[in-house]
C-alpha positions in Angstrom: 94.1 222.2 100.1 94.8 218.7 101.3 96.0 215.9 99.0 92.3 214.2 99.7 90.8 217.5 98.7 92.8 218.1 95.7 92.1 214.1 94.4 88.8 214.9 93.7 89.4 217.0 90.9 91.8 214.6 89.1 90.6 213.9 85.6 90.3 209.8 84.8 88.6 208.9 87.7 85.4 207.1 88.4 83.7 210.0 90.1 85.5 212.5 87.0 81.9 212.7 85.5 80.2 213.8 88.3 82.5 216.0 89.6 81.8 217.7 86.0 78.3 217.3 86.3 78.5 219.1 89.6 80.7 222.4 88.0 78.3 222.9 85.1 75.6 223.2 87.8 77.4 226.0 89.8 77.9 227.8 86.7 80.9 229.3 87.5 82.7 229.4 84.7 86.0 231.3 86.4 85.7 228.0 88.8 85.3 225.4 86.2 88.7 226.9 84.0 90.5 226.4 87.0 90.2 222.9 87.5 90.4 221.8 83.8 93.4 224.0 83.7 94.8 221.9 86.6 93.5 218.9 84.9 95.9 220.2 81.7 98.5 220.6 83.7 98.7 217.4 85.8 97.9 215.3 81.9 101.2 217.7 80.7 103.6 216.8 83.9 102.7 212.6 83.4 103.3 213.3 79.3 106.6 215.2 80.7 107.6 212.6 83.4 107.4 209.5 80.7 109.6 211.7 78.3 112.3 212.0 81.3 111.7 208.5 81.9 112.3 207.7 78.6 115.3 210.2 78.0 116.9 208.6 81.3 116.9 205.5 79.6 118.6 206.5 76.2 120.9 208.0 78.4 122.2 204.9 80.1 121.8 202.8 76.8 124.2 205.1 75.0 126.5 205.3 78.0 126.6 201.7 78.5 127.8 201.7 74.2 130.4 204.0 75.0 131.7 202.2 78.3 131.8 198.8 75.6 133.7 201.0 72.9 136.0 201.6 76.0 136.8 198.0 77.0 137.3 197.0 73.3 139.6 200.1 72.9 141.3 198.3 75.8 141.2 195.1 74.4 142.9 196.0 71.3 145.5 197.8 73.5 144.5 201.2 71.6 146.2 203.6 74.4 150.2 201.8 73.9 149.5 201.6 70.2 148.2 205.3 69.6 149.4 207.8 73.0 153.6 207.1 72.1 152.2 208.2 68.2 150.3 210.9 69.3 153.1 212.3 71.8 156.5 211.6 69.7 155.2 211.6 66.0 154.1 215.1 66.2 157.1 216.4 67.9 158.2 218.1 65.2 155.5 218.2 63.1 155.2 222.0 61.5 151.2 221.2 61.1 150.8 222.3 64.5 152.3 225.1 66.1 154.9 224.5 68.8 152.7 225.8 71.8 149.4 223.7 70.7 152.1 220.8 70.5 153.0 221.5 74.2 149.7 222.4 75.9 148.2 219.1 74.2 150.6 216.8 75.7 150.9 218.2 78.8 147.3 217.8 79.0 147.6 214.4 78.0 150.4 213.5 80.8 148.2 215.3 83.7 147.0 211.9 85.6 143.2 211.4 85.8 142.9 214.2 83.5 138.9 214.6 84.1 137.0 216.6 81.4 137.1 220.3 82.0 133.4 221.3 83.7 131.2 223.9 81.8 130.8 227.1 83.5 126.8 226.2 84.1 127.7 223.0 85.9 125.0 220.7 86.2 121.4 221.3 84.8 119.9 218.7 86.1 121.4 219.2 90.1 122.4 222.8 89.6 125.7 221.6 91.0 129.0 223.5 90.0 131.3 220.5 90.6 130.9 218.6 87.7 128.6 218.3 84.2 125.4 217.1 83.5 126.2 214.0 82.0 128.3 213.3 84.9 125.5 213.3 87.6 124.6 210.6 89.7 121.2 212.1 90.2 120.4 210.7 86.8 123.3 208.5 85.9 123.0 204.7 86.3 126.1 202.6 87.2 127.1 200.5 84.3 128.9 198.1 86.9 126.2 197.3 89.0 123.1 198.9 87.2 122.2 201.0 90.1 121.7 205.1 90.9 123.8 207.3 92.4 127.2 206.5 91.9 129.7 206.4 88.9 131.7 203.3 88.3 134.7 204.6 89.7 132.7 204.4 93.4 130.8 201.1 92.7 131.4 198.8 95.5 130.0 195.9 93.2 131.5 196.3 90.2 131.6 192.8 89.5 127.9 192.5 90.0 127.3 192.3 86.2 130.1 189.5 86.0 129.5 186.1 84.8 131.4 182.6 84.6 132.4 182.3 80.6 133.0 185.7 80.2 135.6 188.7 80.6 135.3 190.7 84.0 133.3 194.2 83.0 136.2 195.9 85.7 139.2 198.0 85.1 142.3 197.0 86.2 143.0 200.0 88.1 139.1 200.2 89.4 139.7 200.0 93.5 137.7 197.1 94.0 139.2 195.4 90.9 140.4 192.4 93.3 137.1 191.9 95.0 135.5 188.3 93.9 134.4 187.9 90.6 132.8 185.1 88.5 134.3 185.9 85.1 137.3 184.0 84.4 137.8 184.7 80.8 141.2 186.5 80.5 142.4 189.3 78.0 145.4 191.1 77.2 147.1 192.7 80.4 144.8 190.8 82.4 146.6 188.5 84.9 
């Protein structure tokens, strides 16, 4: 069946009434499940497509709340304050035992240690190289506030930067020394 063909039985249309008219008439009742069944379906995937919709857009508010909870981590210099504690302090420590002690902080010194992927992967790509909430199919750049990249591969990071405020970029971000309009300064920045 053609898209044209199938458009006629789409319920909420001008022409929906007669189109019903027209299946009581042929009184075939197998017929006339068939398209209200379609009708059902169609009314379920929009009800469906507005909850992904909607689920996409929780999911980029609460990421964006996280990647703020990150730069005022920074700004508070949390990771020189709390990693020598966390390292040192525990040494010796006889809460934990020796071996936990070890495989934590060599964890801890592995550089870019990314977080380990789940043995389903992605379930929204199907994807084994990296977790759902890690997608770009679904993720939104909180740089630059568009699809299909993470931060760490925006080529506009500073996109979201404005004059009278702190830069929204790493340090360490590759494109960190691009041109930005923020030129509000905070600790380590230069």
């Amino acid at each position: 069946m053609t898209v044209v063909e199938v458009q006629v039985f789409r319920a909420g249309e001008a022409y929906t009434p007669l189109v019903n008219a027209t299946l009581n008439k042929e009184a075939d009742v197998s017929l006339k499940a068939e398209v209200y069944r379609y009708r059902a379906c169609q009314h379920r995937i929009n009800d469906l497509a507005k909850q992904v919709v909607q689920a996409r857009q929780d999911l980029y508010c609460k990421q964006r709340i996280a990647y703020h909870s990150v730069r005022w981590l920074s700004e508070a210099n949390a990771y020189n304050r709390i990693y020598p504690r966390v390292v040192w302090d525990h040494m010796h420590d006889n809460r934990w035992p020796v071996q936990q002690w070890s495989d934590a902080v060599a964890r801890l010194q592995w550089h870019r240690n990314a977080p380990p992927i789940r043995s389903e992967g992605c379930l929204w790509c199907e994807r084994k190289s990296h977790n759902t909430e890690q997608c770009t199919s679904i993720r939104q750049c909180l740089l630059c506030c568009t699809w299909g990249h993470t931060e760490c591969n925006c080529h506009q990071p500073h996109a979201l930067c404005d004059e009278g405020e702190v830069c929204h970029v790493a340090h360490d971000h590759k494109c960190f020394n691009t041109p930005c309009l923020a030129d509000v300064c905070t600790f380590g920045a230069s």
